[in-house]
C-alpha positions in Angstrom: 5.9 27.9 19.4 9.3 29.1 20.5 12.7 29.4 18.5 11.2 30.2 14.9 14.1 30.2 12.4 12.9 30.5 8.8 15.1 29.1 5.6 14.6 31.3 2.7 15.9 31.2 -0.8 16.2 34.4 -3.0 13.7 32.6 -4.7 11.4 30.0 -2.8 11.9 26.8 -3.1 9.6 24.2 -4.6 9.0 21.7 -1.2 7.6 18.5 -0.6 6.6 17.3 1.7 6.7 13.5 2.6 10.1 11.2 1.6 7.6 8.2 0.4 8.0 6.6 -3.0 5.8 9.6 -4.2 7.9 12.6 -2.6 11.1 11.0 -3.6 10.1 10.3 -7.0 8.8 14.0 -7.5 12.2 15.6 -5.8 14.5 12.9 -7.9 12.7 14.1 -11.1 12.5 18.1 -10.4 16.1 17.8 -9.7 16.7 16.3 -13.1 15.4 20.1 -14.4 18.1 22.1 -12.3 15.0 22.7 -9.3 16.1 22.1 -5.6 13.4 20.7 -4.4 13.2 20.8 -0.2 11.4 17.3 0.9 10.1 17.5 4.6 9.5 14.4 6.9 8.2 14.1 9.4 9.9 10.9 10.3 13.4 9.5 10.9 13.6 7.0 7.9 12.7 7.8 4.5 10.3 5.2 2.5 7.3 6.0 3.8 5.4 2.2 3.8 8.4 1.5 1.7 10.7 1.8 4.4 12.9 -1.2 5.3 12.9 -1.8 9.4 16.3 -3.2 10.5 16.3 -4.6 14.4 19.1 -6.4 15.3 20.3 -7.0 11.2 16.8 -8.5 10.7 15.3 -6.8 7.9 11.4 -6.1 7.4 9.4 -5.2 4.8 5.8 -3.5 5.8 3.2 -5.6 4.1 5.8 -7.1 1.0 6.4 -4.5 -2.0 7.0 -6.3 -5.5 8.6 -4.3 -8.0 6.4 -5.4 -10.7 4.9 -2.6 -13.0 2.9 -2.3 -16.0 4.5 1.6 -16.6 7.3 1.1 -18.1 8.7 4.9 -17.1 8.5 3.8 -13.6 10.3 0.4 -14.1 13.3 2.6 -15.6 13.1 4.6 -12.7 13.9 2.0 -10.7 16.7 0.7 -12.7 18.2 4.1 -13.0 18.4 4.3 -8.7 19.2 1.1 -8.0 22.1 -0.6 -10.3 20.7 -3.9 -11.9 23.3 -6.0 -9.5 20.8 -4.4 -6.4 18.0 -6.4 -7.6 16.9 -9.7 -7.0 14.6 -12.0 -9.3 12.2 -13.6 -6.7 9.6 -16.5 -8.1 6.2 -15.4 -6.8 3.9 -17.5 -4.5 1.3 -16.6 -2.4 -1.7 -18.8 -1.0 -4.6 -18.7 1.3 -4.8 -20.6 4.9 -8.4 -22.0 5.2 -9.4 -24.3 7.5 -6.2 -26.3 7.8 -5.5 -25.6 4.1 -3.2 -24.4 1.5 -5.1 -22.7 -1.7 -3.7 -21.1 -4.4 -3.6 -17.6 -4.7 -5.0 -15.4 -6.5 -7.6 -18.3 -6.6 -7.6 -21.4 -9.4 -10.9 -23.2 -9.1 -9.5 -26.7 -9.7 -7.1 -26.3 -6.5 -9.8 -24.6 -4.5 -12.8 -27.0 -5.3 -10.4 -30.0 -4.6 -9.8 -28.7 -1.4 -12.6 -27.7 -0.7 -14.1 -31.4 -1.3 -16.7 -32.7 -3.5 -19.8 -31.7 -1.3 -18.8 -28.4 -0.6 -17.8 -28.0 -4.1 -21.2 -28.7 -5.3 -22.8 -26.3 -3.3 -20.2 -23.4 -4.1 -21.3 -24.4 -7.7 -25.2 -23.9 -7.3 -24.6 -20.7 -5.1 -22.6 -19.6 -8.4 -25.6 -20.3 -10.9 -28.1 -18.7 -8.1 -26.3 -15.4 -8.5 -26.8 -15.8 -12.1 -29.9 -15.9 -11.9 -30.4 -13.5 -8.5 -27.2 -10.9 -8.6 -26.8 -9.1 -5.6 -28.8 -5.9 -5.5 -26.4 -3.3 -4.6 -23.0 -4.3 -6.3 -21.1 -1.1 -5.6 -19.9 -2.5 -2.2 -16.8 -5.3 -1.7 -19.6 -7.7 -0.8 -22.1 -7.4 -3.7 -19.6 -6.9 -6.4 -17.6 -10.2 -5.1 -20.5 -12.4 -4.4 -21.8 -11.4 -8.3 -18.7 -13.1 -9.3 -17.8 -16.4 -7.5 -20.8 -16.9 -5.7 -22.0 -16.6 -2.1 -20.5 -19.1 -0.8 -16.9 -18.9 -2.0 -17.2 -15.5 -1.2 -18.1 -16.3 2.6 -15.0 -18.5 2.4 -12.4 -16.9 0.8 -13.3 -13.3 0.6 -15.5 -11.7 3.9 -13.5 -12.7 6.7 -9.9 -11.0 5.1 -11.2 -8.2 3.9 -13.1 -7.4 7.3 -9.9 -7.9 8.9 -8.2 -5.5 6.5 -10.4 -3.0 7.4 -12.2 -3.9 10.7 -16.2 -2.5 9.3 -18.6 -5.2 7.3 -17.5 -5.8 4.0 -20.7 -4.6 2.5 -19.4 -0.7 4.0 -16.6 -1.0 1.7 -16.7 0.1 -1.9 -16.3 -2.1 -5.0 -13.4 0.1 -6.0 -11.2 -1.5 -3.7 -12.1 -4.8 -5.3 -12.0 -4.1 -8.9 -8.4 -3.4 -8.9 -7.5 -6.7 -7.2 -9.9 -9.2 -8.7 -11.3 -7.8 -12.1 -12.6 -10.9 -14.1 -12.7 -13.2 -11.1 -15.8 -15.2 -12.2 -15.9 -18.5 -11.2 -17.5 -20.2 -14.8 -14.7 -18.2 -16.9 -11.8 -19.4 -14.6 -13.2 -23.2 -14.6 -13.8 -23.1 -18.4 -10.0 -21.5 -18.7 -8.6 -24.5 -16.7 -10.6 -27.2 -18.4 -9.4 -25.6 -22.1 -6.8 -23.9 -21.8 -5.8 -24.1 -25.9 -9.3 -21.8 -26.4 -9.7 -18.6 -27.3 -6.0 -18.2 -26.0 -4.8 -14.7 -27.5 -7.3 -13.2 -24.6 -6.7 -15.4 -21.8 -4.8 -13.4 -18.8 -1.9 -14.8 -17.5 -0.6 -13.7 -13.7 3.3 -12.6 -13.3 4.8 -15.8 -11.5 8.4 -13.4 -10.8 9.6 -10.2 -9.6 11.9 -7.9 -8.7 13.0 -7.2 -5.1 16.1 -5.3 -3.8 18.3 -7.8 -2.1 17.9 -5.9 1.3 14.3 -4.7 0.6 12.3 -1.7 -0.7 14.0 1.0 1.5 17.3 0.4 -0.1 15.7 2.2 -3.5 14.7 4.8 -1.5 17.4 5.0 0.8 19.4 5.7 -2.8 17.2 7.4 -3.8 17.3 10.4 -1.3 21.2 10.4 -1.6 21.0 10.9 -5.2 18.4 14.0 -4.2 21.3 15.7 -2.4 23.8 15.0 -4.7 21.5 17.0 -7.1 21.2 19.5 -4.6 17.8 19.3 -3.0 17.2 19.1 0.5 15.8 16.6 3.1 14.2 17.7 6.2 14.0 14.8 8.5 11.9 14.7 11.8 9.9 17.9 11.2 6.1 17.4 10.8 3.9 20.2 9.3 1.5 21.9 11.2 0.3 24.8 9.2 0.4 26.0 5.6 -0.2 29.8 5.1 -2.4 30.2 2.0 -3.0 33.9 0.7 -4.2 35.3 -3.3 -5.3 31.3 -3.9 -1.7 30.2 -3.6 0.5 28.3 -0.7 2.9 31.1 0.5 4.4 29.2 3.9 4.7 25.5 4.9 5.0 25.5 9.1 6.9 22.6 10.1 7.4 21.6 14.1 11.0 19.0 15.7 12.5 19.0 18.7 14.8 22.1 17.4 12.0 24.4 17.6 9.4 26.1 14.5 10.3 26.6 11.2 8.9 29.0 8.5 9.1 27.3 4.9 8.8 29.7 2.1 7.7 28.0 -0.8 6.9 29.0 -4.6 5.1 25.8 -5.4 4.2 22.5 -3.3 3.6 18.9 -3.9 2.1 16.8 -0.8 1.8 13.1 -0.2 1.1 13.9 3.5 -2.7 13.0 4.3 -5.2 14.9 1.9 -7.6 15.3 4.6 -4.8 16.7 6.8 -3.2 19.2 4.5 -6.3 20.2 4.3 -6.9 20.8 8.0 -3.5 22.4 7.8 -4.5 25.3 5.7 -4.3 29.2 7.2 -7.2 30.2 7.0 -9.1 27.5 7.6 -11.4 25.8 5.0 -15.0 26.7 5.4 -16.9 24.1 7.5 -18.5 22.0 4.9 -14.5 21.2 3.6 -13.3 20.5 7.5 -16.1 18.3 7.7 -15.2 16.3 4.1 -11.7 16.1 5.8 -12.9 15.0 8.9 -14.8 12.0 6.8 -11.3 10.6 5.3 -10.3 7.5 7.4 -7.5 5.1 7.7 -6.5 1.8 8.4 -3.0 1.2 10.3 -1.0 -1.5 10.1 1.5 -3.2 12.6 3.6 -6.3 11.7 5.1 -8.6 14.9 7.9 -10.3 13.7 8.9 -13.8 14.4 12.6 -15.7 14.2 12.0 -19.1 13.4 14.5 -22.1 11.7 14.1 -21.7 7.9 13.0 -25.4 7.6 10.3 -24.8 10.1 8.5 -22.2 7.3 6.7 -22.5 4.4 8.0 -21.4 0.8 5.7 -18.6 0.2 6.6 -14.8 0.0 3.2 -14.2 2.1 0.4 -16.1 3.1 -3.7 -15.2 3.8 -5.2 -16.1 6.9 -8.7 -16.7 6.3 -10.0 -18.0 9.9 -12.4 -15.8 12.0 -10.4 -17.5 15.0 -7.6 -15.4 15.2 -7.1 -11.5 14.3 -4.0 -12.2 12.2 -4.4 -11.3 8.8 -1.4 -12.3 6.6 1.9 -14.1 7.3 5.6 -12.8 5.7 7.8 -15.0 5.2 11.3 -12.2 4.8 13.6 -14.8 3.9 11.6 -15.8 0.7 11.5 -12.2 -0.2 15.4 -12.0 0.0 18.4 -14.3 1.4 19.6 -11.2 2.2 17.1 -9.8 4.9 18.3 -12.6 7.0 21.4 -12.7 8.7 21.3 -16.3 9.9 21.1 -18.3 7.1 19.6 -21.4 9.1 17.0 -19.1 9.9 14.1 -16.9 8.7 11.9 -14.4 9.6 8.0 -14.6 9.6 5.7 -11.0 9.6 2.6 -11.8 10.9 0.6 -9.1 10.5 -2.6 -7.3 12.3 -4.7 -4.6 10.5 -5.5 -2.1 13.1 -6.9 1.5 14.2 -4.5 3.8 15.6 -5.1 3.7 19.3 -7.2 0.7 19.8 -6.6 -2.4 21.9 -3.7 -3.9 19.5 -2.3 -0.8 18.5 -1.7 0.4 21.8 -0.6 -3.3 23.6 2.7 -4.0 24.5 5.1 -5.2 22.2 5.6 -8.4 24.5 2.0 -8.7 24.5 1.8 -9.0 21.1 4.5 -11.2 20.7 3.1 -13.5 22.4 -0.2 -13.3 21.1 1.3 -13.7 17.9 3.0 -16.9 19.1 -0.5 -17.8 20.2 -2.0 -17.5 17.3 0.6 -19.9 14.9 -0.5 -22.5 17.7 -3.9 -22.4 17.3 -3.6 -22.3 13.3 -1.6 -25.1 13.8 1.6 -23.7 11.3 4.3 -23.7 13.9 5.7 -25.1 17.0 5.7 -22.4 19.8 8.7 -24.0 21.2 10.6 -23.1 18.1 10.1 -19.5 17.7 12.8 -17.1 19.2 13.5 -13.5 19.1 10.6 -11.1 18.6 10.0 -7.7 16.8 6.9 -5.2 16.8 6.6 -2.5 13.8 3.4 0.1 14.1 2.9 1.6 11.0 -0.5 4.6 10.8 -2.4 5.6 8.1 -1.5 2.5 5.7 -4.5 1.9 3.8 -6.8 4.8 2.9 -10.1 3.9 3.8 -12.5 3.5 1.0 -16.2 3.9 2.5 -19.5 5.2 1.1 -18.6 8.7 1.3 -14.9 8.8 0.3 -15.2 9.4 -3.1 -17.5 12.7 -2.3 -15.1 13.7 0.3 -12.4 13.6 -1.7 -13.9 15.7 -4.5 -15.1 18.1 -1.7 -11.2 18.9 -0.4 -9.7 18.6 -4.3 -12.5 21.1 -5.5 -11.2 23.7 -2.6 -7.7 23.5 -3.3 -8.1 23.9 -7.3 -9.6 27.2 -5.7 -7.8 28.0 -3.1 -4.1 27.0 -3.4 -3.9 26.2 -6.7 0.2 25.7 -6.7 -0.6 22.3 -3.9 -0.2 19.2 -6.0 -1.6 16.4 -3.9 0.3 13.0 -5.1 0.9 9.5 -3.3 -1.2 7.0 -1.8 -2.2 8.7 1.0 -2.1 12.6 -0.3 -4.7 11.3 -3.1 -6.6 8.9 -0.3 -6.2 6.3 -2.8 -5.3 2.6 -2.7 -2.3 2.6 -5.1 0.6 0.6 -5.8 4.3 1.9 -4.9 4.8 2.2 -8.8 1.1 4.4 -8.9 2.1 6.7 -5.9 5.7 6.8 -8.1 3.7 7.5 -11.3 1.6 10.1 -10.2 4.8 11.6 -9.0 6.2 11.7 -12.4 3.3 13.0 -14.3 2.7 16.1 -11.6 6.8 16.8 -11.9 6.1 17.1 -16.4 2.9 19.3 -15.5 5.0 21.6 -13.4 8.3 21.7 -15.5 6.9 21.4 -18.8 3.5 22.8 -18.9 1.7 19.4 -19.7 -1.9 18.7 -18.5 -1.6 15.1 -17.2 -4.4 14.4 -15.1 -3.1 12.6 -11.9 -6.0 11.4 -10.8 -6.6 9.1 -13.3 -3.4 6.8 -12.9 -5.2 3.8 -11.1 -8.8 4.3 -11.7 -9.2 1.4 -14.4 -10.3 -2.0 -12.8 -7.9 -4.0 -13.9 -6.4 -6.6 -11.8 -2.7 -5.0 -11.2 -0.8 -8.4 -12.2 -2.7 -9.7 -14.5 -1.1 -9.4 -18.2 -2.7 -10.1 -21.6 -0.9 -12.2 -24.2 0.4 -9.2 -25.5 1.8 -8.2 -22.9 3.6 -11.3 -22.2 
């Protein structure tokens, strides 16, 4: 580790470290109380999974961010970075590819049992009432808690085969908590008897956000914005340096160790918030964690992501903003469609661009193909679903994204508490915040959130507990009639 420089202030600098939604957000707000926040990156863009891709003016999103929120600070957040004229309203539609089918989505029991035909309709019914009767045992996993609701046989069809995509184990070694969050009060005799009488009881029935906000040339515009209007305040952004080590001494973080292409860099720092990785800040730490902690680190997983993108005529694609694939026949997962997201992303306007996308594990088969192999197996794939004509498709993109969904297996939630219990004790000034440094499945407006509430805590001696924003199971987009 040659050509150590070392940037000091008089007094240390608050840093982050990760220019995500989460980072952002914290170094925006700090800089709102006169800090100068320094924000470290360890990539060339900023937005984390909010980050726009450009290749050759075509504009992708990774995996579709809606600005829909039910925090209300976080919506004026947006609003305050982005002038209103930045935003788009988008109409919201989204449905799942079965078996040579369009459903709705999120489901609607009259569509799906229509499709599904009268037979096979029956028999999703009387797998429903058997659960009544026998629920599945163990409902703490994806699998039991789903099949309690709709039934084992909807759950085979519109459930298993998606999520084990998303994230390549069994769906009964994933935790309910994954599920909760997206499909709380998805029971199949409640839906049907909401559809059939729709005038009852109507003060509690839910109703599901049919629009949105979008910026007109996607999510990394806000944060594109946003890190400008960081410098203007006078924080700092530290782009291609990843951290390696952070010196920990007296149950504080003293030094954040940060390696580019210029060489090492020493990072005093008086307090630091962290959406990098929880289980590798952890394994960053100098000293070293005990075993038992390195171990609980070790035991944090992740999904990655990658996203080949397709140029097709407009008129060839379908209307949706995205689109399930539920067929074990092909590993694609979900379909984009950018140009329904925003006009804008496209720069022909005869044209469109489709994401298809794979969920993947850094370093295996997909991840590690070439990009013209995957293009074409992507091509491959629309064939044998039967949505598009080969001959039609022309240029090609491929986007790798690691570490975009934090893995939520038996043992996560123990691990977790494992590596927060040694950092209340041992680095007490390290604010873990973000998707990813809280090894939780939020939203960009929870990671933004979480953000917000550490920034009060630190600037004005409030005890907001973090860890709490997104723990409720309630389905993210689904509002009361109050709310409406």
């Amino acid at each position: 580790m040659s050509d150590v420089s070392r940037i000091d202030d008089s007094e240390a600098p608050i840093v982050i470290i990760g220019a995500g939604p989460a980072g952002l957000t914290a170094a925006y707000q700090l800089g709102k109380h006169d800090r100068r926040p320094l924000v470290i990156e360890a990539d060339d863009v900023v937005g984390g999974i909010s980050r726009t891709v450009v290749r050759d003016g075509w504009r992708f999103d990774i995996g579709g961010h809606r600005f829909f929120t039910k925090v209300p600070p976080v919506s004026d957040l947006w609003h305050e970075v982005l002038p209103d004229e930045d935003f788009l309203t988008r109409p919201r539609m989204s449905r799942i590819f079965y078996n040579g089918k369009f459903y709705d989505y999120p489901l609607k029991p009259t569509n799906a049992l229509r499709n599904l035909g009268l037979i096979e309709s029956i028999r999703c019914v009387m797998s429903y009432m058997w659960v009544r009767v026998r629920p599945p045992k163990d409902q703490s996993t994806f699998e039991g808690y789903t099949a309690a609701r709709v039934g084992w046989r909807l759950y085979r069809i519109f459930f298993k085969t998606y999520t084990e995509k998303v994230w390549g184990v069994p769906a009964d070694q994933i935790q309910a908590d994954w599920a909760a969050q997206r499909i709380k009060n998805l029971n199949l005799f409640s839906a049907v008897w909401n559809a059939l009488m729709p005038k009852r009881n109507q003060k509690d029935i839910a109703s599901l956000i049919e629009e949105f906000e979008y910026p007109r040339h996607g999510p990394g515009m806000m944060w594109e914005r946003c890190s400008e209007l960081v410098q203007a305040q006078g924080g700092r952004i530290l782009m291609n340096n990843r951290v390696v080590g952070i010196e920990h001494e007296g149950g504080r973080a003293k030094v954040v160790i940060t390696e580019s292409d210029q060489g090492t860099r020493r990072i005093d720092c008086s307090q630091l918030v962290s959406s990098m990785p929880i289980p590798r800040l952890v394994q960053a730490m100098i000293p070293s964690p005990p075993e038992e902690v390195l171990t609980a680190a070790k035991g944090l997983s992740f999904r990655d992501f990658l996203t080949v993108a397709l140029v097709v005529p407009e008129d060839e694609a379908f209307p949706d903003n995205w689109i399930y694939v539920h067929s074990a026949d092909v590993k694609l997962g979900r379909i984009q469609n950018f140009g329904a997201w925003s006009p804008e992303m496209i720069p022909e306007r005869s044209m469109t661009c489709l994401g298809l996308e794979y969920f993947v594990t850094e370093g295996d088969d997909l991840w590690t193909a070439d990009d013209v192999d995957l293009i074409q197996l992507g091509i491959r794939e629309l064939k044998t679903l039967g949505l598009l004509d080969p001959s039609h498709i022309g240029e090609g993109y491929v986007v790798r994204m690691p570490k975009a969904y934090p893995m939520y297996d038996s043992c996560y939630k123990e691990n977790v508490d494992i590596l927060r219990g040694w950092l209340s004790q041992n680095a007490t000034n390290v604010h873990p915040i973000g998707r990813n440094g809280m090894h939780r499945y939020n939203n960009q407006d929870h990671s933004m959130y979480t953000a917000m509430l550490t920034v009060d805590n630190m600037v004005s001696g409030t005890s907001h507990d973090v860890w709490q924003v997104n723990v409720d199971a309630e389905y993210h987009e689904e509002l009361s009639r109050s709310e409406l």
